[in-house]
Short mmCIF file of the C-alpha atoms (twelve columns), coordinates in Angstrom:
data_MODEL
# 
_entry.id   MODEL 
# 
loop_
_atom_site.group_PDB 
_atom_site.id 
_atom_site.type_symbol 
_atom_site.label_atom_id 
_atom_site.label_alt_id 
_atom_site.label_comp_id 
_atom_site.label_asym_id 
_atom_site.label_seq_id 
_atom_site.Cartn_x 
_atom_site.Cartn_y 
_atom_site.Cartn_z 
_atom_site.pdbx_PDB_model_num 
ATOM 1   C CA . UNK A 1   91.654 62.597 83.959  1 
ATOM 2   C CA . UNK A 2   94.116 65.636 83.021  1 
ATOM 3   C CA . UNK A 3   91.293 67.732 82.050  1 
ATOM 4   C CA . UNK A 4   89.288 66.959 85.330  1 
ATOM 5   C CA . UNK A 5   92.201 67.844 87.317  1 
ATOM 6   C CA . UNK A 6   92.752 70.798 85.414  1 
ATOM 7   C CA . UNK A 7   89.423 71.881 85.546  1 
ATOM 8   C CA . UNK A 8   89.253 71.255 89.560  1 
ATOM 9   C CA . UNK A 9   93.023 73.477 89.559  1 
ATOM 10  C CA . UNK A 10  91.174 76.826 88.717  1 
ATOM 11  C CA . UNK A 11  88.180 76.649 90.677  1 
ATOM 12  C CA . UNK A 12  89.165 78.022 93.720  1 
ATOM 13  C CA . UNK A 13  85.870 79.976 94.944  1 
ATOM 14  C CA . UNK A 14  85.950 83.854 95.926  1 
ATOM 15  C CA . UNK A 15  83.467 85.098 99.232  1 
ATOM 16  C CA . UNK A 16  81.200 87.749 99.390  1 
ATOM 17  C CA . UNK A 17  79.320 87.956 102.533 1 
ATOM 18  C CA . UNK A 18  76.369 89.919 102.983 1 
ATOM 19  C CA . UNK A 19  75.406 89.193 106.575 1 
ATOM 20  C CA . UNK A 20  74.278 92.720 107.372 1 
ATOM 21  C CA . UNK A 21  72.894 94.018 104.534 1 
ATOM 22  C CA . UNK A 22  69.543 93.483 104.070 1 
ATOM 23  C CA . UNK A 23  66.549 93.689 100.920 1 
ATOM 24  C CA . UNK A 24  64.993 96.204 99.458  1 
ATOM 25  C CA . UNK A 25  61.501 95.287 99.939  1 
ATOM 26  C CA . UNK A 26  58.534 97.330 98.671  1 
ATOM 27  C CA . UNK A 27  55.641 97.723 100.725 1 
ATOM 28  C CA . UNK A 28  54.803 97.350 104.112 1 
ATOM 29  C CA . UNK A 29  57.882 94.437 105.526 1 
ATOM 30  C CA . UNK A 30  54.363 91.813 106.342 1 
ATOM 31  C CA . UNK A 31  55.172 88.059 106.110 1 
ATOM 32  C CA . UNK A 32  52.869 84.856 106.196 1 
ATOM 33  C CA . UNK A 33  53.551 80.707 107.270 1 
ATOM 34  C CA . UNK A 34  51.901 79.966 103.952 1 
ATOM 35  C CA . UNK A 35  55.204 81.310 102.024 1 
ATOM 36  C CA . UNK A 36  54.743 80.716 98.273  1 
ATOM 37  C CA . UNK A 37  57.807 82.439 96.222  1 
ATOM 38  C CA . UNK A 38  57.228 83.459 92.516  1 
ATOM 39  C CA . UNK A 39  60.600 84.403 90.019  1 
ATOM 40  C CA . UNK A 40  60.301 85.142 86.245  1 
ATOM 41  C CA . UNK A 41  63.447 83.692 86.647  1 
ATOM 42  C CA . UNK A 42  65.856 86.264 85.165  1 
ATOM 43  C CA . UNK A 43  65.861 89.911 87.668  1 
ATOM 44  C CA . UNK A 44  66.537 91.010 90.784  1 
ATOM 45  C CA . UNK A 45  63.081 90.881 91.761  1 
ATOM 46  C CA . UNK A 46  60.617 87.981 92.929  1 
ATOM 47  C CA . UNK A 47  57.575 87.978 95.634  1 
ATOM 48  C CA . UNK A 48  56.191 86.431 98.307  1 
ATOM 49  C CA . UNK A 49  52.321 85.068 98.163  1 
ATOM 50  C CA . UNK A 50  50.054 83.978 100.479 1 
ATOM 51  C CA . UNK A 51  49.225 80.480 98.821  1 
ATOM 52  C CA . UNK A 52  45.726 80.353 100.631 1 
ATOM 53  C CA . UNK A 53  44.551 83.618 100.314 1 
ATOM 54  C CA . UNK A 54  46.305 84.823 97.281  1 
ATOM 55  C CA . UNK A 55  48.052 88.288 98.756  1 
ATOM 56  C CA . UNK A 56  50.883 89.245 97.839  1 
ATOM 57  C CA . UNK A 57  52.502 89.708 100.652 1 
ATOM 58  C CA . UNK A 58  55.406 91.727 99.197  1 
ATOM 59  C CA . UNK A 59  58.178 92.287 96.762  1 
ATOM 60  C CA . UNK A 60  61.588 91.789 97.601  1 
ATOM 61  C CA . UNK A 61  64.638 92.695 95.641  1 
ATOM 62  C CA . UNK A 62  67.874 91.254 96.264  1 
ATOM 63  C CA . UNK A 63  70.348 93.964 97.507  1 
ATOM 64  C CA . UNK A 64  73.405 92.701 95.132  1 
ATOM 65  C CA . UNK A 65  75.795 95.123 93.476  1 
ATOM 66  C CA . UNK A 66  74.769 96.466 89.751  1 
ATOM 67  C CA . UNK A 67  77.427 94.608 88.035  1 
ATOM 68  C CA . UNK A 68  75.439 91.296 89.794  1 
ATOM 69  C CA . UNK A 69  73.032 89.752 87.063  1 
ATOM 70  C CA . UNK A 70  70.779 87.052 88.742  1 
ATOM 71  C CA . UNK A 71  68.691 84.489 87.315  1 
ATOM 72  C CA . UNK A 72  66.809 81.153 88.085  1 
ATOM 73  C CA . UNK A 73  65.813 80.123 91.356  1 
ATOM 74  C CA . UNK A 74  65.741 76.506 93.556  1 
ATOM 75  C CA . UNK A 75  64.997 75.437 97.123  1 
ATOM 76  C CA . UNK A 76  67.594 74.120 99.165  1 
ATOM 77  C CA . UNK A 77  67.391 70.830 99.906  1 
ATOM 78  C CA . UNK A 78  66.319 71.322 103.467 1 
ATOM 79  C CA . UNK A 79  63.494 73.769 102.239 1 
ATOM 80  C CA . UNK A 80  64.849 76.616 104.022 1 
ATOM 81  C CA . UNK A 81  67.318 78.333 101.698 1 
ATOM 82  C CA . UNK A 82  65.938 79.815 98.054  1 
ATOM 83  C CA . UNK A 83  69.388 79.997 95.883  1 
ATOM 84  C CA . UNK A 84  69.549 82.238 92.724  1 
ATOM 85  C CA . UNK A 85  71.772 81.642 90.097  1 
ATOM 86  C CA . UNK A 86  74.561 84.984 89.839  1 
ATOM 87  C CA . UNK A 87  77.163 86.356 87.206  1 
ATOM 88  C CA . UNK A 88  79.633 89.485 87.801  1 
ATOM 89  C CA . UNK A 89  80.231 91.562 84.489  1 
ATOM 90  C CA . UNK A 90  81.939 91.156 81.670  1 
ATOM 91  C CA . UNK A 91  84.488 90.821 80.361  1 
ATOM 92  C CA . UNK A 92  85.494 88.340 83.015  1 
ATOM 93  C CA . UNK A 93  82.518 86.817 84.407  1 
ATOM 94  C CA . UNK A 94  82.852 84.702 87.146  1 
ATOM 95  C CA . UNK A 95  79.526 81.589 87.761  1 
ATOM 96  C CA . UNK A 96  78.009 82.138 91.183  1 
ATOM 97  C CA . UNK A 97  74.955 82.083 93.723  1 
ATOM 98  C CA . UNK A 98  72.999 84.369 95.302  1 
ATOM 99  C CA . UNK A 99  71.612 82.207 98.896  1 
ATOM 100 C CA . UNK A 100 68.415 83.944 100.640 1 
ATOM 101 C CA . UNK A 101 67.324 82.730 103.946 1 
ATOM 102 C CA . UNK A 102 63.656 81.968 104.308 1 
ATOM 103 C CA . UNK A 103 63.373 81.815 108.303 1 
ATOM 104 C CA . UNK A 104 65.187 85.154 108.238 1 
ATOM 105 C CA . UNK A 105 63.619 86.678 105.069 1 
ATOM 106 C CA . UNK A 106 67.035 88.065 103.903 1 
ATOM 107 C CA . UNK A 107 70.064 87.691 101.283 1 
ATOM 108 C CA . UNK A 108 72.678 86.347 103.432 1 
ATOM 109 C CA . UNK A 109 75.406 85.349 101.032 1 
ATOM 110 C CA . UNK A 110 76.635 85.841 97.147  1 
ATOM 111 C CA . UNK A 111 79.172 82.714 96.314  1 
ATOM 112 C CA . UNK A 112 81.088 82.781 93.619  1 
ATOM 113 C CA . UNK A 113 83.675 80.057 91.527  1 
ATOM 114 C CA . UNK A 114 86.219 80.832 89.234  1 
ATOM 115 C CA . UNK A 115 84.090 79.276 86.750  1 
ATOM 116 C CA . UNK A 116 83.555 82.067 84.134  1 
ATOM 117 C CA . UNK A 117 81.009 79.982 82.206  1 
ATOM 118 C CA . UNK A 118 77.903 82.262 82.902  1 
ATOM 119 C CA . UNK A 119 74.701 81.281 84.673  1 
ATOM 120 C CA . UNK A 120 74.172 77.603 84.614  1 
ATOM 121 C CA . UNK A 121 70.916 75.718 85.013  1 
ATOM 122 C CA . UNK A 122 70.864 74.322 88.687  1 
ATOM 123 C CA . UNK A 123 68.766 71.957 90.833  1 
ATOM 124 C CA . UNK A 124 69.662 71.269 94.861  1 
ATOM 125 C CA . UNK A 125 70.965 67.701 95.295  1 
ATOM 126 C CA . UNK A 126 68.205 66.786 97.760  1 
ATOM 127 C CA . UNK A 127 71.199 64.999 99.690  1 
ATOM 128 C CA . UNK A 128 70.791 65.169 103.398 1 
ATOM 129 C CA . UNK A 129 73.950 64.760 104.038 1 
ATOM 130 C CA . UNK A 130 74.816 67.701 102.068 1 
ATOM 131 C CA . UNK A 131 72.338 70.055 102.079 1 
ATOM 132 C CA . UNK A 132 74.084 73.011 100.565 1 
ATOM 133 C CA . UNK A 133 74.974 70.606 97.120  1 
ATOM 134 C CA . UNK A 134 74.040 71.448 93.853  1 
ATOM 135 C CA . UNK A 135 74.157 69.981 90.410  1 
ATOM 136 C CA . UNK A 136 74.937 72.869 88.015  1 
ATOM 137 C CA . UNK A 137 75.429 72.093 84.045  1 
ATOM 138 C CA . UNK A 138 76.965 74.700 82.323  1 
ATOM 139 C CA . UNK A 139 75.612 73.868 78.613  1 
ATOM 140 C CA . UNK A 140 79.254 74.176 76.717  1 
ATOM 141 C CA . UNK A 141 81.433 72.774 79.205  1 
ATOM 142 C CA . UNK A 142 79.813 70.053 81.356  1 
ATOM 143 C CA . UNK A 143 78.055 69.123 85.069  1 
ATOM 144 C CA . UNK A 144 79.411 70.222 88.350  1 
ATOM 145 C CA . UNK A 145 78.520 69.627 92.079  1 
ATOM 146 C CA . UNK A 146 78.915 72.830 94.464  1 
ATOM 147 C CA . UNK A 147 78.735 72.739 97.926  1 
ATOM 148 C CA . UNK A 148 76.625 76.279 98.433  1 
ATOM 149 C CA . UNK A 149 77.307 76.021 102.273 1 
ATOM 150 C CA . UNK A 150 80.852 75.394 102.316 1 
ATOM 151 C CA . UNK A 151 81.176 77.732 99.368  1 
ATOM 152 C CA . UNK A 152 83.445 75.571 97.366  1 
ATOM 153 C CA . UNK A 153 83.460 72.788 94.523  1 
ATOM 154 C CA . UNK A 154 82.817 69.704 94.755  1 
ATOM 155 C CA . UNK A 155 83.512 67.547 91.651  1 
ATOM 156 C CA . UNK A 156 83.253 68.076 88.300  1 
ATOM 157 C CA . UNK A 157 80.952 65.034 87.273  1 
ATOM 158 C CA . UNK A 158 81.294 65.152 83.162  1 
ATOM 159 C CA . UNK A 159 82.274 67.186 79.729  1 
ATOM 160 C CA . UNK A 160 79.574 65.912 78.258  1 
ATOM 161 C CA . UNK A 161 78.053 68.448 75.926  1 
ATOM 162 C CA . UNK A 162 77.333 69.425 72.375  1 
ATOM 163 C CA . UNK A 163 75.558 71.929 70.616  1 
ATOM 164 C CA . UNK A 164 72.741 69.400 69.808  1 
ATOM 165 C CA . UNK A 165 72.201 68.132 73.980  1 
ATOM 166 C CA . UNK A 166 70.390 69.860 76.308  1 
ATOM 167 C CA . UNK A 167 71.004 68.586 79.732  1 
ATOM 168 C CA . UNK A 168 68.700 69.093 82.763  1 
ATOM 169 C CA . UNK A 169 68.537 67.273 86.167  1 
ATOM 170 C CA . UNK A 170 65.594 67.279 88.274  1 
ATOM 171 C CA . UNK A 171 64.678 64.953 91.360  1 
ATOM 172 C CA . UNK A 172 61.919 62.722 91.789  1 
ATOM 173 C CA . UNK A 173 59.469 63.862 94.643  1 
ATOM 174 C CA . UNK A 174 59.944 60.652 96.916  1 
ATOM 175 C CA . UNK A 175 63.678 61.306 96.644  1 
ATOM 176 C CA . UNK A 176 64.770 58.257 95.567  1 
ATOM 177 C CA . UNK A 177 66.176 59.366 91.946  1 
ATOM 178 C CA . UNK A 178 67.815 61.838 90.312  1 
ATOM 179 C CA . UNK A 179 66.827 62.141 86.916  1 
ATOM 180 C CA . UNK A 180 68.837 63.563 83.424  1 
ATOM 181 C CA . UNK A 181 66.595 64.309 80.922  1 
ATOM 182 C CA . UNK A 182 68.974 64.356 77.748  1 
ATOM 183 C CA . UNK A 183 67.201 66.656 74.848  1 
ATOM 184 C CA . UNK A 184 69.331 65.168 71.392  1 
ATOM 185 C CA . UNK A 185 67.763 68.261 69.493  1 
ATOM 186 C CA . UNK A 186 67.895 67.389 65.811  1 
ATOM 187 C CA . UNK A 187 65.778 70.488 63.993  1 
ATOM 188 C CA . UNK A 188 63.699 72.160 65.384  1 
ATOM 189 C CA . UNK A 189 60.393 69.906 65.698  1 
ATOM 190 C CA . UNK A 190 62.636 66.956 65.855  1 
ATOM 191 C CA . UNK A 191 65.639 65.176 67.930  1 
ATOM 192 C CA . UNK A 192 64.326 62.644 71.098  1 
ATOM 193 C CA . UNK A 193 64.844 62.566 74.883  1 
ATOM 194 C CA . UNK A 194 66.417 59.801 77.038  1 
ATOM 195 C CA . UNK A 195 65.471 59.948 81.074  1 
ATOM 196 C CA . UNK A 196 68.830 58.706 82.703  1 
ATOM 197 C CA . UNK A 197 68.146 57.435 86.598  1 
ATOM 198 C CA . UNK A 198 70.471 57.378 89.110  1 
ATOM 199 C CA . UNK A 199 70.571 57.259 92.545  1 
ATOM 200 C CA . UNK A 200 69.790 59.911 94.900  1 
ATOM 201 C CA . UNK A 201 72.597 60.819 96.508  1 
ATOM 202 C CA . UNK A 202 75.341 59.005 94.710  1 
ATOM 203 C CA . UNK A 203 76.454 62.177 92.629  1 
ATOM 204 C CA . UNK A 204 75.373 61.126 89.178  1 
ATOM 205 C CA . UNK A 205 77.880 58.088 89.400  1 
ATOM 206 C CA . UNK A 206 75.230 55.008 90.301  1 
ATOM 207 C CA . UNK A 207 73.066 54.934 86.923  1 
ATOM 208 C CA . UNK A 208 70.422 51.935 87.231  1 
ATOM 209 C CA . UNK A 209 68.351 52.535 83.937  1 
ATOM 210 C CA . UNK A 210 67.732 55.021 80.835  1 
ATOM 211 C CA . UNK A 211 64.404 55.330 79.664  1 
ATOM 212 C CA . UNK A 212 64.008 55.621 75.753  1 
ATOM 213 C CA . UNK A 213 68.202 54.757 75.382  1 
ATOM 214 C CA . UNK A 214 69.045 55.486 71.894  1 
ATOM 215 C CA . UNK A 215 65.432 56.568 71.332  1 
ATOM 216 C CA . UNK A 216 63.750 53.088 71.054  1 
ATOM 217 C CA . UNK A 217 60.516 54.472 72.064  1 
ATOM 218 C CA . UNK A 218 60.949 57.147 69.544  1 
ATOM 219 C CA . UNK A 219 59.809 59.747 71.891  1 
ATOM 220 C CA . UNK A 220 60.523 63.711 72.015  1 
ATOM 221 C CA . UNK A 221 59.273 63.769 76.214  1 
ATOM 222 C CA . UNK A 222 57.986 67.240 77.048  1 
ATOM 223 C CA . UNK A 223 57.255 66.415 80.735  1 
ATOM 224 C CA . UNK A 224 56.458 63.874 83.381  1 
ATOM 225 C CA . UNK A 225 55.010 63.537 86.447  1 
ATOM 226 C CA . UNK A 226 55.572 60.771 89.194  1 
ATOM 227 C CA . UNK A 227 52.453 59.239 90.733  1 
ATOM 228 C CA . UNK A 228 51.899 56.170 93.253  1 
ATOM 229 C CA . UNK A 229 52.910 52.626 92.679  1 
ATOM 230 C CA . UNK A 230 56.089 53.532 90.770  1 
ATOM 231 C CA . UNK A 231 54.278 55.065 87.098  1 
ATOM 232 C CA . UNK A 232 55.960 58.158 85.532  1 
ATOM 233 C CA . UNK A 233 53.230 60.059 83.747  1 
ATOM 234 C CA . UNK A 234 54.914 61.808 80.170  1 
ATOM 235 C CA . UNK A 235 53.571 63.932 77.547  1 
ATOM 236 C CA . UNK A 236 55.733 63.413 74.788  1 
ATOM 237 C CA . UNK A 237 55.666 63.890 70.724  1 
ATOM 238 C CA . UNK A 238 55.529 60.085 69.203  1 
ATOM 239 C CA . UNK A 239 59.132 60.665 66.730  1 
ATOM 240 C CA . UNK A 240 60.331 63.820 65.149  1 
ATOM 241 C CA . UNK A 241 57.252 64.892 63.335  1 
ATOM 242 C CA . UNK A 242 56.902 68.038 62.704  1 
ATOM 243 C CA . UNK A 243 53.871 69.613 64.052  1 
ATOM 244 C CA . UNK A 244 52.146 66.425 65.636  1 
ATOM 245 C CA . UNK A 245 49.335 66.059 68.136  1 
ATOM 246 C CA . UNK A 246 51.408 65.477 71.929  1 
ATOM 247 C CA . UNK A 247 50.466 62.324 73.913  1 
ATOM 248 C CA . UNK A 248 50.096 60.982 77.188  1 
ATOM 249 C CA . UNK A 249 51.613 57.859 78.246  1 
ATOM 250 C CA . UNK A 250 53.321 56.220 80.834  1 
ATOM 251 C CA . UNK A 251 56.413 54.427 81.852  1 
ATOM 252 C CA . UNK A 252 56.158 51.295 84.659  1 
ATOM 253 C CA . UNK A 253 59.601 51.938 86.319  1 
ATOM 254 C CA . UNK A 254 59.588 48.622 87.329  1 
ATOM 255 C CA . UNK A 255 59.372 46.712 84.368  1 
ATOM 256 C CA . UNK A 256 60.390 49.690 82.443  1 
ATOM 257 C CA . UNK A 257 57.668 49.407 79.231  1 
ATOM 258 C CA . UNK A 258 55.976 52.258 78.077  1 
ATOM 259 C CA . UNK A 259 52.134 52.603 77.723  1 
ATOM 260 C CA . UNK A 260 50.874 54.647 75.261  1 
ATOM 261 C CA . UNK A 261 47.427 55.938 75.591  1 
ATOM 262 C CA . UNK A 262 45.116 57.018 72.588  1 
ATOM 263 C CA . UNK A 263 44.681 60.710 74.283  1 
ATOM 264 C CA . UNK A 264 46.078 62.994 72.322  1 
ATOM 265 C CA . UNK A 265 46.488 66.722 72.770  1 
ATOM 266 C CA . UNK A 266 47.540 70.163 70.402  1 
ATOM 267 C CA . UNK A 267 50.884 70.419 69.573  1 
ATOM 268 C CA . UNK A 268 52.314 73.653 71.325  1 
ATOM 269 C CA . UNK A 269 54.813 75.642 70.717  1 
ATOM 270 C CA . UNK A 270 56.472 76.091 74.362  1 
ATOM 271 C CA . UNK A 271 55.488 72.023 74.986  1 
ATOM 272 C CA . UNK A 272 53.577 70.847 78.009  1 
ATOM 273 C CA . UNK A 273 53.697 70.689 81.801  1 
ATOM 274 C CA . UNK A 274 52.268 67.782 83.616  1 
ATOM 275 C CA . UNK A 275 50.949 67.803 87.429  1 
ATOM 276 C CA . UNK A 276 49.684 64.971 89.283  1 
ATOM 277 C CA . UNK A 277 47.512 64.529 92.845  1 
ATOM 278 C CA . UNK A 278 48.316 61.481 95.075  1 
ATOM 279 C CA . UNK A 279 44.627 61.939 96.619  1 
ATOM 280 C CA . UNK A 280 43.302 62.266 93.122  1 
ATOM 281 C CA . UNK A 281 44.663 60.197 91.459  1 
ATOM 282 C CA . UNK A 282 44.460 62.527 89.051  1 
ATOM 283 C CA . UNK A 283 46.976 63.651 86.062  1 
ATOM 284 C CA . UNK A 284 46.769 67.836 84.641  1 
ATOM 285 C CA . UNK A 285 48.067 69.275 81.583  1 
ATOM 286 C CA . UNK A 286 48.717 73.017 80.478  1 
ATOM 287 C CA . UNK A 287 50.367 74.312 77.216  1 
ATOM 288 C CA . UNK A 288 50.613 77.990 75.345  1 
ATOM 289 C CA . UNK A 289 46.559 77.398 74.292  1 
ATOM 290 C CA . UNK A 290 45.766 78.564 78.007  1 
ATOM 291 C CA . UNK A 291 43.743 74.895 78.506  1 
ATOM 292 C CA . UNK A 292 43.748 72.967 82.367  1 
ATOM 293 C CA . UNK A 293 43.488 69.342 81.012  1 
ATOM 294 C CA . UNK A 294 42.328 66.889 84.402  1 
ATOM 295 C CA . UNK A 295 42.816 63.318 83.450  1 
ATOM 296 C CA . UNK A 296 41.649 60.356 84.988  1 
ATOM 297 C CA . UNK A 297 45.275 58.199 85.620  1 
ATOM 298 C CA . UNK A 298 43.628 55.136 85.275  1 
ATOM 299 C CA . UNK A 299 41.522 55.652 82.473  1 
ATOM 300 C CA . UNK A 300 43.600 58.405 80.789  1 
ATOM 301 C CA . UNK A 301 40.040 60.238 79.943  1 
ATOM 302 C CA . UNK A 302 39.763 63.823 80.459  1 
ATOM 303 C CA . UNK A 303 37.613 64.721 83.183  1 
ATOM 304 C CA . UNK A 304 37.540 68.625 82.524  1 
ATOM 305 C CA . UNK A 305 38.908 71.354 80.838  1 
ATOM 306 C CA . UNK A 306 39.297 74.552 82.069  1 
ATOM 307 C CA . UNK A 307 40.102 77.750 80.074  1 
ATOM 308 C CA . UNK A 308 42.544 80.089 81.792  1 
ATOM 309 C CA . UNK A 309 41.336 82.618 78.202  1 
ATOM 310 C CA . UNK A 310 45.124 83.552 77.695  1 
ATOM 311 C CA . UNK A 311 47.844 82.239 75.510  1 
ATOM 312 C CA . UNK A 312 51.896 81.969 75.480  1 
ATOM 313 C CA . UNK A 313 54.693 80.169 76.977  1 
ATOM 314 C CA . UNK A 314 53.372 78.991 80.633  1 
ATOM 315 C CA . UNK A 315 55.079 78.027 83.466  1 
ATOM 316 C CA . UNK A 316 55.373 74.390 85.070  1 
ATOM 317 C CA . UNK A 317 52.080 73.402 88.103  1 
ATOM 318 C CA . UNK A 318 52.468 74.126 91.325  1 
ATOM 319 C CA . UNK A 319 49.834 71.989 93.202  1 
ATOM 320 C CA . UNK A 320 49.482 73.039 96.942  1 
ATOM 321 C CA . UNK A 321 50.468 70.519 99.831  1 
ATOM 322 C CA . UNK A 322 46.633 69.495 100.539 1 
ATOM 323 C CA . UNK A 323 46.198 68.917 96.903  1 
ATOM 324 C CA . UNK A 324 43.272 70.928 96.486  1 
ATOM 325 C CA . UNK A 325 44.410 74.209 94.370  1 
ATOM 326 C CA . UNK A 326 46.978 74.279 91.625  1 
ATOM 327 C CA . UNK A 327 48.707 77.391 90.615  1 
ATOM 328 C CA . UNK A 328 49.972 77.851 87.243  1 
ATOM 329 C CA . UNK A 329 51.754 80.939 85.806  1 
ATOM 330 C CA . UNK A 330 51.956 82.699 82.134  1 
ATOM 331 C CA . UNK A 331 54.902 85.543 82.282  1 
ATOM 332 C CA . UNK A 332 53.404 87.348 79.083  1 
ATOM 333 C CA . UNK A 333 50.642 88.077 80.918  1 
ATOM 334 C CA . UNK A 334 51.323 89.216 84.533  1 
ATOM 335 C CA . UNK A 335 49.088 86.841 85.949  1 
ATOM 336 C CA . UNK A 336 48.905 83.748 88.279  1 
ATOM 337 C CA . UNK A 337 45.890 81.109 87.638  1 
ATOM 338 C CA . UNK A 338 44.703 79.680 90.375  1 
ATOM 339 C CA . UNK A 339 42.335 76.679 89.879  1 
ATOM 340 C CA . UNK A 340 40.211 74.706 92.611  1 
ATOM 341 C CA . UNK A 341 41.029 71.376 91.714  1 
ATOM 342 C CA . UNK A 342 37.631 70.049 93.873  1 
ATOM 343 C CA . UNK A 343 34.945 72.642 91.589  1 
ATOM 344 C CA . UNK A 344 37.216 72.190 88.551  1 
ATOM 345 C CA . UNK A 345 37.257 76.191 88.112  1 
ATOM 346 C CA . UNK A 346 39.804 79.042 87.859  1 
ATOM 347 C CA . UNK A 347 39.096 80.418 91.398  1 
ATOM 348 C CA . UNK A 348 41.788 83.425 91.526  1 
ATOM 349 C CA . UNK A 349 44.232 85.506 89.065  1 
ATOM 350 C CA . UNK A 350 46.932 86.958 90.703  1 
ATOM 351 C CA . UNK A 351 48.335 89.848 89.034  1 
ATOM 352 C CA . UNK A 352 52.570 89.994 89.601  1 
ATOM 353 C CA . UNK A 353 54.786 91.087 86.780  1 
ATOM 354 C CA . UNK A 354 55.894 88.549 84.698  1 
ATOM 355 C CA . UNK A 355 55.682 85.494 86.998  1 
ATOM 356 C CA . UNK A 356 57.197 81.720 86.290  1 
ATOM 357 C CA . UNK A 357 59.584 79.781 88.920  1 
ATOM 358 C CA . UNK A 358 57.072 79.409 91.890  1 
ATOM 359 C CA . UNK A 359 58.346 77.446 94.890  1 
ATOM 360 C CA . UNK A 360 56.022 76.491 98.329  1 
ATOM 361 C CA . UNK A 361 59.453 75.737 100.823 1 
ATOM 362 C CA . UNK A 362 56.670 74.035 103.467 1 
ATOM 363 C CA . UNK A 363 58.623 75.227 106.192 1 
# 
């Protein structure tokens, strides 16, 4: 408790408002309703696409002082904010956010704590009642909630850390959960993951169940995906053995067992990401081997492959809101693949410089 209040003592935030300055943005100041954004996640620099007929529209850099670094990018949680992670220069550098407005197509504020713990990984809450709330975890000191809007702190929710956990907190898409996905690292091709669920909106303090607690699955999860009737889709190395074939299996989040299908995939060295179609009722895969993987998610067959002919760490799918394209990104090589999930073929490479984070706000 004497930490916690501690910690809350010397948080105190510090303003910077940007109301009237506005972007740099090269090339012609065009917009489009069908707003796709696309970060490498580290820069001053991300675009805006055209998510049906591929343009990009134009290129936008944040007008932030030099001594600003920015990196990673989220959507508010009403879908009409993007937020940007921001650090001022050493030797004293304070945590903070850079908050662009999407209607208005402009930086409109830097926030910053007196948290000088660097640029943490962040998620929006997803809590309408707060819709300027964050989780941040800073990896060597523990998980925060910050109120972007009211430009303050909220709590400080744990200490947990170590050098052998890597914490991330995602929410599911029906916004019902929030998820921590612990990484106990072990070596390098080892460690396991647990999935911790708690309720949306109760600020990481209503847990209901941990998936793979104490590793009793014996599973090293890569990535999920939610589909219907309450099944999480993961792709997941079975234990830590070193260079082993990834799987596909499932968890019933009702009864909480784990399926585990004979499907079984290369091992890669920057893991999978999974997508999954409501409509379809279909499950994708992509790794660093450049292959589309469509699976059947009753079956767990693969209906298709398709070969994107490129290799290296890839980003996570974007599938568009009528389910019929996906988008995935590899930063190595400047280029967006888009495929047509009803021919099964890459239909499109878009050609921005080093692409990964890629948000559609559906506003």
């Amino acid at each position: 408790m004497m930490i916690k209040q501690i910690t809350l003592a010397i948080i105190i935030g510090v303003l910077i408002t940007l109301g009237s300055c506005s972007d740099n943005i090269t090339g012609p100041d065009k917009t489009t309703k069908n707003k796709m954004y696309v970060y490498s996640n580290s820069g001053k620099t991300f675009y805006l696409i055209d998510y049906k007929t591929y343009e990009v529209v134009k290129e936008i850099r944040l007008d932030v002082p030099d001594t600003i670094s920015i990196d990673g990018m989220a959507l508010s949680t009403n879908r009409d904010y993007l937020l940007f992670g921001a650090q001022g220069q050493f030797p004293d550098p304070p945590s903070g956010f850079a908050i662009y407005n999407i209607k208005k197509e402009k930086l409109e504020n830097l926030f910053f704590t007196k948290l000088n713990y660097g640029i943490g990984y962040f998620i929006a809450t997803e809590n309408k009642l707060e819709p300027g709330l964050v989780y941040v975890r800073f990896r060597d000191y523990g998980t925060y909630s910050i109120d972007l809007f009211e430009q303050k702190v909220k709590e400080f929710i744990s200490d947990e850390h170590d050098f052998d956990l890597d914490i991330r907190i995602y929410n599911s898409p029906d916004g019902k959960w929030t998820i921590v996905k612990k990484n106990w690292e072990g070596d390098l091709y080892g460690g396991y993951t647990e999935l911790e669920f708690y309720t949306e909106g109760s600020g990481l303090h209503d847990l209901q169940f941990v998936l793979n607690k104490g590793n009793e699955d014996s599973l090293r999860v890569y990535a999920w995906a939610f589909s219907k009737n309450d099944k999480l889709f993961i792709m997941y190395l079975p234990g830590p053995t070193r260079g082993a074939n990834a799987c596909i299996g499932s968890y019933d989040l009702a009864t909480k067992q784990l399926y585990r299908s004979s499907l079984k995939f290369p091992w890669s060295l920057s893991g999978y990401y999974l997508g999954y179609s409501t409509s379809r009722n279909e499950v994708y895969a992509i790794s660093s081997y450049g292959r589309f993987y469509v699976i059947d998610a009753e079956t767990y067959s693969i209906k298709d492959t398709i070969d994107l002919s490129v290799r290296g760490e890839q980003s996570p799918i974007l599938i568009t809101p009528d389910d019929n394209f996906a988008f995935v990104a590899y930063p190595n090589s400047n280029s967006i693949f888009v495929i047509d999930l009803n021919s099964r073929k890459l239909t499109k490479t878009i050609s921005v410089k080093e692409p990964y984070n890629m948000i559609i706000p559906l506003l």
